[in-house]
N, CA and C atoms as an extended XYZ file, in Angstrom:
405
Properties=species:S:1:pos:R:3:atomname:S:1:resname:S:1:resid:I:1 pbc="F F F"
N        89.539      106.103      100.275 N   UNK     1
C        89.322      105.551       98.973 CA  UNK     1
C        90.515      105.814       98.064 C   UNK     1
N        90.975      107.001       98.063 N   UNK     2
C        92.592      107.573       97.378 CA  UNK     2
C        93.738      106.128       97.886 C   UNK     2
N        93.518      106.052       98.793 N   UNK     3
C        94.494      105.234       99.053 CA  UNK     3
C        94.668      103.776       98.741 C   UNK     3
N        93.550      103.373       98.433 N   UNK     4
C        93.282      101.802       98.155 CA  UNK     4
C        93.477      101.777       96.940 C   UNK     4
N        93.025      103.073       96.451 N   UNK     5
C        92.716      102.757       94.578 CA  UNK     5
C        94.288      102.780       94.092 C   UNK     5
N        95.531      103.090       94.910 N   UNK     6
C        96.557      103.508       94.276 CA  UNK     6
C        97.466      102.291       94.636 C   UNK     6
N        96.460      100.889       94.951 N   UNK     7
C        97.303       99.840       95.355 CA  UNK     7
C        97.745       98.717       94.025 C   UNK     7
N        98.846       98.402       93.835 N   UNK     8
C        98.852       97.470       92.986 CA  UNK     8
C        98.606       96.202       93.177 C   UNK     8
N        98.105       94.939       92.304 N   UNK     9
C        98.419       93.846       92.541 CA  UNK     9
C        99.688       93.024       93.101 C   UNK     9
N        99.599       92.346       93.947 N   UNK    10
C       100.495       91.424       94.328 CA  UNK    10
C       100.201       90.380       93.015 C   UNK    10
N       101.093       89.690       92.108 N   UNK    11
C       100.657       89.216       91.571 CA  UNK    11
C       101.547       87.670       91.582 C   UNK    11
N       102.237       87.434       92.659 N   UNK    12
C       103.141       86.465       93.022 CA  UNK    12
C       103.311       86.374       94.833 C   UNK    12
N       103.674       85.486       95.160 N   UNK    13
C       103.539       85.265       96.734 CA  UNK    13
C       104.344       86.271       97.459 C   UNK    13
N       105.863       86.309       96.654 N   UNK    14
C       106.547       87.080       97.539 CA  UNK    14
C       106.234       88.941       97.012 C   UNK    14
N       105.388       89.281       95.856 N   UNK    15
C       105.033       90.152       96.335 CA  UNK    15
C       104.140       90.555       97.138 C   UNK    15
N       103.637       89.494       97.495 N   UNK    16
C       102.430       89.829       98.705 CA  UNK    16
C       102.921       89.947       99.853 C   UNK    16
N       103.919       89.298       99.966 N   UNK    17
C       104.651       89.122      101.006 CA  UNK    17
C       105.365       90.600      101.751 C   UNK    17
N       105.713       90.594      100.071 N   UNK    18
C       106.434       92.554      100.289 CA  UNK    18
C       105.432       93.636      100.624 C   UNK    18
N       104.557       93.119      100.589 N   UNK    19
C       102.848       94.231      100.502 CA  UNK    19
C       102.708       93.881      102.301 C   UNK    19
N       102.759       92.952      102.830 N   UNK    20
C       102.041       92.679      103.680 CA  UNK    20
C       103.540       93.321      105.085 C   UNK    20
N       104.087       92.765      104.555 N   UNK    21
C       105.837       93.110      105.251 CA  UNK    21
C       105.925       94.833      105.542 C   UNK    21
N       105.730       95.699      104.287 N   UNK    22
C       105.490       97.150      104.105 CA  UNK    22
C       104.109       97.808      105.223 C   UNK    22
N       103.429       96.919      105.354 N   UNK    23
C       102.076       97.435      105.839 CA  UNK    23
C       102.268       97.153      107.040 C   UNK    23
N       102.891       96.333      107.610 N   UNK    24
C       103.596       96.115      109.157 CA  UNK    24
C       104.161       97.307      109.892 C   UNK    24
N       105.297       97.291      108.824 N   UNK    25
C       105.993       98.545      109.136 CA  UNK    25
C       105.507       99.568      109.580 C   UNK    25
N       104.372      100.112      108.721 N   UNK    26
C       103.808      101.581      108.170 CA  UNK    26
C       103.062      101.109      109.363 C   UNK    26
N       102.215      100.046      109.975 N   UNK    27
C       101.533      100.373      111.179 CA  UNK    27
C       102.678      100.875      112.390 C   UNK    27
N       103.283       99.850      112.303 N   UNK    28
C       104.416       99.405      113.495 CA  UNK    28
C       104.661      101.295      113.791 C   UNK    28
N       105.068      101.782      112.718 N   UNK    29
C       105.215      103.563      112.818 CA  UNK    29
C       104.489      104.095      113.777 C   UNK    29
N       102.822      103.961      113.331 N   UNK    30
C       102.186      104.487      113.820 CA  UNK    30
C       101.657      103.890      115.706 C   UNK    30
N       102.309      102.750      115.805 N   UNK    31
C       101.863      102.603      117.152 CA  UNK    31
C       102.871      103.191      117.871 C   UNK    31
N       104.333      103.199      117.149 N   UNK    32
C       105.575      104.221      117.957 CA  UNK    32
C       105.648      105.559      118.299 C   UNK    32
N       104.367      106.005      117.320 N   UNK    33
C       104.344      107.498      117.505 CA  UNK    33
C       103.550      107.620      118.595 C   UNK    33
N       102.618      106.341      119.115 N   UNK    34
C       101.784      106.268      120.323 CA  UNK    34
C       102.311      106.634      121.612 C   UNK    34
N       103.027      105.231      121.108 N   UNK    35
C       103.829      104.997      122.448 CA  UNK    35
C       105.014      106.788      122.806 C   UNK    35
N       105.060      107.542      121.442 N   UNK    36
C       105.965      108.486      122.331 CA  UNK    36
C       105.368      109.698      122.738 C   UNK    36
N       104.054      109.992      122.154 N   UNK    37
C       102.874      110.184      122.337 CA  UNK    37
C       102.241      110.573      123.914 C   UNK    37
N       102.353      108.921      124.550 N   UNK    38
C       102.272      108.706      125.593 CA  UNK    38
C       103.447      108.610      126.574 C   UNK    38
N       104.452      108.601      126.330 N   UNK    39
C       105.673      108.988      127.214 CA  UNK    39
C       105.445      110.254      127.704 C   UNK    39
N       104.961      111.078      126.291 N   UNK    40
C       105.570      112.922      126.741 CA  UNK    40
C       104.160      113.278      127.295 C   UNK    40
N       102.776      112.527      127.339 N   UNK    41
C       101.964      113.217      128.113 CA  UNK    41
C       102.493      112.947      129.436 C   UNK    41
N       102.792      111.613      129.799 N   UNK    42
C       103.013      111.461      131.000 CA  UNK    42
C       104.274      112.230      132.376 C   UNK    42
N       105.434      112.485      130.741 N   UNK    43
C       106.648      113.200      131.613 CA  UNK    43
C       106.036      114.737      131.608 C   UNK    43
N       105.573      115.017      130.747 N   UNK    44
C       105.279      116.675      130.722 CA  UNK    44
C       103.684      117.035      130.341 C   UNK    44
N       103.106      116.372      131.341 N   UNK    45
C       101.350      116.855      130.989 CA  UNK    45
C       100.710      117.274      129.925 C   UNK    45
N       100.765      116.278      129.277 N   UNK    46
C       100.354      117.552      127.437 CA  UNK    46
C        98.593      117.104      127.702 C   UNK    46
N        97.930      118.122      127.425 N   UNK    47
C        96.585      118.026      127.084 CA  UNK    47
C        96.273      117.301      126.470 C   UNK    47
N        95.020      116.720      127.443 N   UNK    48
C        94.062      115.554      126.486 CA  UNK    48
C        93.868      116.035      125.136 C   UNK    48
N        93.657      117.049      125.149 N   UNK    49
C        93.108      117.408      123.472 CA  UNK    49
C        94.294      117.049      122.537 C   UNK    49
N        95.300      117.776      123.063 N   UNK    50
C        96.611      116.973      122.054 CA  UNK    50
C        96.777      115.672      121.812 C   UNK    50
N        96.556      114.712      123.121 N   UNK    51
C        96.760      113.783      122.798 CA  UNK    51
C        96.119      112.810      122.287 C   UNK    51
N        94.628      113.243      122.629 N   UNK    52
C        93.767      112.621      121.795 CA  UNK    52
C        93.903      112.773      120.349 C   UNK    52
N        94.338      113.443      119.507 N   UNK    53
C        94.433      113.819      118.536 CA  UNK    53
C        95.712      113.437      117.665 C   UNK    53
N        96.876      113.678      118.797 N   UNK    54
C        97.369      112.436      118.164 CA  UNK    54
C        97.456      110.911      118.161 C   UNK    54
N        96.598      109.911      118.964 N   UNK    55
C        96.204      109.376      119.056 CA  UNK    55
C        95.286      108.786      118.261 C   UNK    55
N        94.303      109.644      117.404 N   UNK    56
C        93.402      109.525      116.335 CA  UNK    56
C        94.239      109.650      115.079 C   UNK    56
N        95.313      110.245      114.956 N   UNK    57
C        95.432      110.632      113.747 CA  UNK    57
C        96.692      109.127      113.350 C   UNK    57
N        97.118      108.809      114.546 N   UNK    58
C        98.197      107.080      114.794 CA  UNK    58
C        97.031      106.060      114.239 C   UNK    58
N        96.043      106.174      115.073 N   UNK    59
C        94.897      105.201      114.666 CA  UNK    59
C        94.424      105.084      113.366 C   UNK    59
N        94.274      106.432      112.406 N   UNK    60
C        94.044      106.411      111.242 CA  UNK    60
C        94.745      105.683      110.006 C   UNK    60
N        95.836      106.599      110.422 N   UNK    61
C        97.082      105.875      109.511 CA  UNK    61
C        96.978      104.520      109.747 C   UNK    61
N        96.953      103.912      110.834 N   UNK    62
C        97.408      102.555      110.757 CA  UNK    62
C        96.050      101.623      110.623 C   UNK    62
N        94.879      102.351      110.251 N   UNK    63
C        93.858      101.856      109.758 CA  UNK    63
C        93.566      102.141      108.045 C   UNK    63
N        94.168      102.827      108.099 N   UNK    64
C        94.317      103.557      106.333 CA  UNK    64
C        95.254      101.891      105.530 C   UNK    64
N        96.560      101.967      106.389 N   UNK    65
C        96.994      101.393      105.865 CA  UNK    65
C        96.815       99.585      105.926 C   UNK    65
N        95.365       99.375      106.862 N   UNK    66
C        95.288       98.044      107.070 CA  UNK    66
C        94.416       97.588      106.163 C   UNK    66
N        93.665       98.848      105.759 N   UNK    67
C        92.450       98.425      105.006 CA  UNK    67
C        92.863       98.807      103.586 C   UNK    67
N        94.444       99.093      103.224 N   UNK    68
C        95.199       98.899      101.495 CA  UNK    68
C        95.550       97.514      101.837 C   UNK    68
N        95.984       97.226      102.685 N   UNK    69
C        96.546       95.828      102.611 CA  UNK    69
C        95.112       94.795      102.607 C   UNK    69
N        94.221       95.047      103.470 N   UNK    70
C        93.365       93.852      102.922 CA  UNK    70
C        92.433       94.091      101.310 C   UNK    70
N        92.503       94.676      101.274 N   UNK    71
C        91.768       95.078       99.187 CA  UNK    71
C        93.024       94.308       98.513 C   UNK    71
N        94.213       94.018       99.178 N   UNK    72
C        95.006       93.114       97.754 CA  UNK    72
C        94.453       91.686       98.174 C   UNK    72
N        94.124       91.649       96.705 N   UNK    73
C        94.501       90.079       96.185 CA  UNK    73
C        95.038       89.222       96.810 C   UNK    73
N        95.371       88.165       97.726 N   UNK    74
C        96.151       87.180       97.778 CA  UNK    74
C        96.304       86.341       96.512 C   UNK    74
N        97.456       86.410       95.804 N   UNK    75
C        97.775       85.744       94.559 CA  UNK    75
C        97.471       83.943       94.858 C   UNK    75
N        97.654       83.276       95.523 N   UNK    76
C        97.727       81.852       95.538 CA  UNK    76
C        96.982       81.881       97.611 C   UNK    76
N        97.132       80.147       97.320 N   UNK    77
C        96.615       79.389       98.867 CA  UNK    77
C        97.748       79.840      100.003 C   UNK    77
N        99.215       80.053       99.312 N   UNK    78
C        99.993       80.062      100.561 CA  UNK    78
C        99.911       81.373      100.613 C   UNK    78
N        99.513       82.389       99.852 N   UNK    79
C        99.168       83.637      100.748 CA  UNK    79
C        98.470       84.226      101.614 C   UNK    79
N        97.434       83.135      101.134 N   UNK    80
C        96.311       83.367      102.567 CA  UNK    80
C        96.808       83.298      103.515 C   UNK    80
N        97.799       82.158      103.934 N   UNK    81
C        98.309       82.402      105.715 CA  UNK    81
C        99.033       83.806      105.682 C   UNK    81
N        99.416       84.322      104.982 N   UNK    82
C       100.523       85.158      105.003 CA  UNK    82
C        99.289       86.547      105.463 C   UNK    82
N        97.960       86.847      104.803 N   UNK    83
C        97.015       87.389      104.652 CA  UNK    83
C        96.487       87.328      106.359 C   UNK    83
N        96.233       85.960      106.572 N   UNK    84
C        95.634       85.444      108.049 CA  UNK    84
C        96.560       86.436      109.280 C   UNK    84
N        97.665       85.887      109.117 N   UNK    85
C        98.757       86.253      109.997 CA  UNK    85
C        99.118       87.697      110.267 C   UNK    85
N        99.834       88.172      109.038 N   UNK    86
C        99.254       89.762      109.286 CA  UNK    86
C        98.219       90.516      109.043 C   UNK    86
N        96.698       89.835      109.036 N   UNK    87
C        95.771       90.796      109.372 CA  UNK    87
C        95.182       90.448      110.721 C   UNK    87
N        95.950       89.377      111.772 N   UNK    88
C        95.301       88.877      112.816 CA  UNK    88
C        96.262       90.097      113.528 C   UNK    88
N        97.830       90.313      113.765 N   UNK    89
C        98.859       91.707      114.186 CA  UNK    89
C        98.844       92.872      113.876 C   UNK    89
N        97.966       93.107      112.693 N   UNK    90
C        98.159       94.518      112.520 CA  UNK    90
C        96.746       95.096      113.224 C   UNK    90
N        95.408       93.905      112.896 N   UNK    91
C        94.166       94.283      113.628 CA  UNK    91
C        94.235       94.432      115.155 C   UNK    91
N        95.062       93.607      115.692 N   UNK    92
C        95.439       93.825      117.027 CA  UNK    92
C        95.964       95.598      117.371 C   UNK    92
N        96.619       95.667      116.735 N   UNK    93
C        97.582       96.910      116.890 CA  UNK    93
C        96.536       97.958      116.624 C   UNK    93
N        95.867       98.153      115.485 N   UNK    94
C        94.325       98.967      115.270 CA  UNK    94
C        93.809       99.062      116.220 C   UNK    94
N        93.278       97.787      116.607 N   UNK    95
C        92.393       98.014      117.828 CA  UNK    95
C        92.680       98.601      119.011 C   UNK    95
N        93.950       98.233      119.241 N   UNK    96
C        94.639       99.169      120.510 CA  UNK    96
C        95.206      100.190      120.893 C   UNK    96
N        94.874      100.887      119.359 N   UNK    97
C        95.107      102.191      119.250 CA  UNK    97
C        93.399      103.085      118.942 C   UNK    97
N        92.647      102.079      118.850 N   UNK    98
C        91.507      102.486      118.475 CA  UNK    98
C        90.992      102.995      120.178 C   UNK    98
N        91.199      101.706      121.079 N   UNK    99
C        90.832      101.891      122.400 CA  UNK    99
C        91.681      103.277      123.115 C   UNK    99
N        92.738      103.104      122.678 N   UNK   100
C        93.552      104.238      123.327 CA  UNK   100
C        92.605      105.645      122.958 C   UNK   100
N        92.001      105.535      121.588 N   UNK   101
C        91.879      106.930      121.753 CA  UNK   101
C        90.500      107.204      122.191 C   UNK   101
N        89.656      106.097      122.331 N   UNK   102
C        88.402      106.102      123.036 CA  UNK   102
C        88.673      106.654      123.983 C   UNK   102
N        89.959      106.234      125.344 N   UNK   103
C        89.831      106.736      126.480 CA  UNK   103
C        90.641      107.913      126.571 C   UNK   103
N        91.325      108.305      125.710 N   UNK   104
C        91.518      109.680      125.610 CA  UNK   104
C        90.794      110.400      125.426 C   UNK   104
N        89.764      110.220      124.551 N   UNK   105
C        88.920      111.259      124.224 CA  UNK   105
C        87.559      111.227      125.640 C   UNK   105
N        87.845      110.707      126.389 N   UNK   106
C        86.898      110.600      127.672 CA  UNK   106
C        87.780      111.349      128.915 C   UNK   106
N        89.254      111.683      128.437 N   UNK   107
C        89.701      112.747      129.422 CA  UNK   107
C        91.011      111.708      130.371 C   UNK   107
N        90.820      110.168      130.400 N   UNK   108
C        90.979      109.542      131.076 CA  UNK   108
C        92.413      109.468      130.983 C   UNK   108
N        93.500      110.351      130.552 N   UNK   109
C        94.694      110.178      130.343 CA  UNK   109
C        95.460      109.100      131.421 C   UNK   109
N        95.274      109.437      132.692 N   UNK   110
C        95.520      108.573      133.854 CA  UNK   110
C        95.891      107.488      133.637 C   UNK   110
N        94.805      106.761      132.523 N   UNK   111
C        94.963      105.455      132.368 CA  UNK   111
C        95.423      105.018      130.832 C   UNK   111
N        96.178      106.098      130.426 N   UNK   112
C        97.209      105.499      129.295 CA  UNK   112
C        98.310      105.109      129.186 C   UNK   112
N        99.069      105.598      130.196 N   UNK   113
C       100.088      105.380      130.497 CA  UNK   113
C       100.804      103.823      130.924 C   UNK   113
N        99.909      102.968      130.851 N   UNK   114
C       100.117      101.651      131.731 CA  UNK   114
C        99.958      100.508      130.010 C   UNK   114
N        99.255      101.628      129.150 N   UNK   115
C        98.965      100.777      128.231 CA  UNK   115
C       100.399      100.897      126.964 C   UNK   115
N       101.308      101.700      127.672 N   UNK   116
C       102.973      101.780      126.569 CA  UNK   116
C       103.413      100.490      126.733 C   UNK   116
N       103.263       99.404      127.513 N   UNK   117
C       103.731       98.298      127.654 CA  UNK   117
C       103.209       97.503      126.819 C   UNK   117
N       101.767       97.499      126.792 N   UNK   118
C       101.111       96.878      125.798 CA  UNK   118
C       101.379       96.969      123.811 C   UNK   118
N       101.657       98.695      123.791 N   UNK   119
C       102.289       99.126      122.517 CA  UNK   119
C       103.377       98.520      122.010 C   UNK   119
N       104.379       98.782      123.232 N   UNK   120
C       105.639       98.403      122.958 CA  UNK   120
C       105.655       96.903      122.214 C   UNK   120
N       104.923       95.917      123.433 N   UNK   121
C       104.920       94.396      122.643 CA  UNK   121
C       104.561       94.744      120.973 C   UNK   121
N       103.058       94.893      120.995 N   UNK   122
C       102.925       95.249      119.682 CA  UNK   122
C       103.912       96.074      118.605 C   UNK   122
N       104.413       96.698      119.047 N   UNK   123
C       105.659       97.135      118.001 CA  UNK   123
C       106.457       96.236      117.580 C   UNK   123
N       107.173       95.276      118.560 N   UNK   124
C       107.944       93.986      118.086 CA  UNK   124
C       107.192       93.323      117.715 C   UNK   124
N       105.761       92.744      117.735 N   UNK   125
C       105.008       91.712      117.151 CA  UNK   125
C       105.143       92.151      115.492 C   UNK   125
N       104.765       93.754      115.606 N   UNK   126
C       105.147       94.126      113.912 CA  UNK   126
C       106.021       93.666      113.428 C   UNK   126
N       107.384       94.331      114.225 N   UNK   127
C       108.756       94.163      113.741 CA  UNK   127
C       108.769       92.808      113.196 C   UNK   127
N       108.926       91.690      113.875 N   UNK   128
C       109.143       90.593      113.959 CA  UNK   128
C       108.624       90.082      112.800 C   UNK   128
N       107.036       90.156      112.412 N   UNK   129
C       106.256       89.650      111.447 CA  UNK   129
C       106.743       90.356      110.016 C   UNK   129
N       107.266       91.472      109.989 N   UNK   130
C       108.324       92.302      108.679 CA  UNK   130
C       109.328       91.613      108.216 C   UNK   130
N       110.128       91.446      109.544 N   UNK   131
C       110.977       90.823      109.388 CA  UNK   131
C       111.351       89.513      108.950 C   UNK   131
N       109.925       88.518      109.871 N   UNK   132
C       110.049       87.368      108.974 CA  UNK   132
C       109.291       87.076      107.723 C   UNK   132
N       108.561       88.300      107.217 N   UNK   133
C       107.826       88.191      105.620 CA  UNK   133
C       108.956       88.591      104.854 C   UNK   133
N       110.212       89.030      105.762 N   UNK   134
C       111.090       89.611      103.982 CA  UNK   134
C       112.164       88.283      104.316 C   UNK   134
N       112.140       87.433      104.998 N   UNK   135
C       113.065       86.668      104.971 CA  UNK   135
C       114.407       86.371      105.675 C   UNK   135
């Protein structure tokens, strides 16, 4: 709730644009910390408990910050696509960090490792969508 309440209006397209561009990022972070996350359980065995945990705490953030970005305003009609678009990539990215930590927290480390490929895309899907909201 701290976090939403401290959001400002977009009150023009391209600041929404900058809102929505920023919130990419700030996920895009948190699926990188996944993905390295999951490198170092795999090269050096780190405990499920660690990694579940950081895993939850990637998932948070990048749910913290999906749910400031949808409480703004879309100022006008052409922000809605802008709204559509990155809340269809960043929910993706949520969710697949949401699943990750489901099966972490079931012990199943085994089978995380196969899913850094999947991150990785999603990191450039961020990138990409930042990149083309700032122009």
């Amino acid at each position: 709730m701290a976090v939403t309440s401290c959001v400002g209006p977009a009150r023009t397209d391209d600041a929404y644009r900058g809102k929505a561009a920023n919130t990419a990022d700030h996920v895009r972070s948190s699926v990188e910390t996944a993905i390295i996350g999951l490198q170092a359980a795999d090269r050096h065995g780190l405990q499920s408990a660690y990694v579940s945990t950081l895993l939850a705490e990637a998932e948070d953030d990048a749910a913290a910050a999906d749910g400031t970005f949808a409480s703004i305003q879309p100022p006008s009609g052409r922000s809605d696509d802008v709204r559509r678009e990155a809340r269809s990539v960043i929910g993706e990215a949520v969710d697949e960090l949401a699943q990750l930590r489901i099966t972490s927290r079931r012990g199943d480390l085994g089978h995380l490792e196969p899913s850094v490929r999947r991150l990785q895309h999603l990191a450039s899907a961020l990138d990409r969508l930042a990149s083309t909201l700032r122009g």
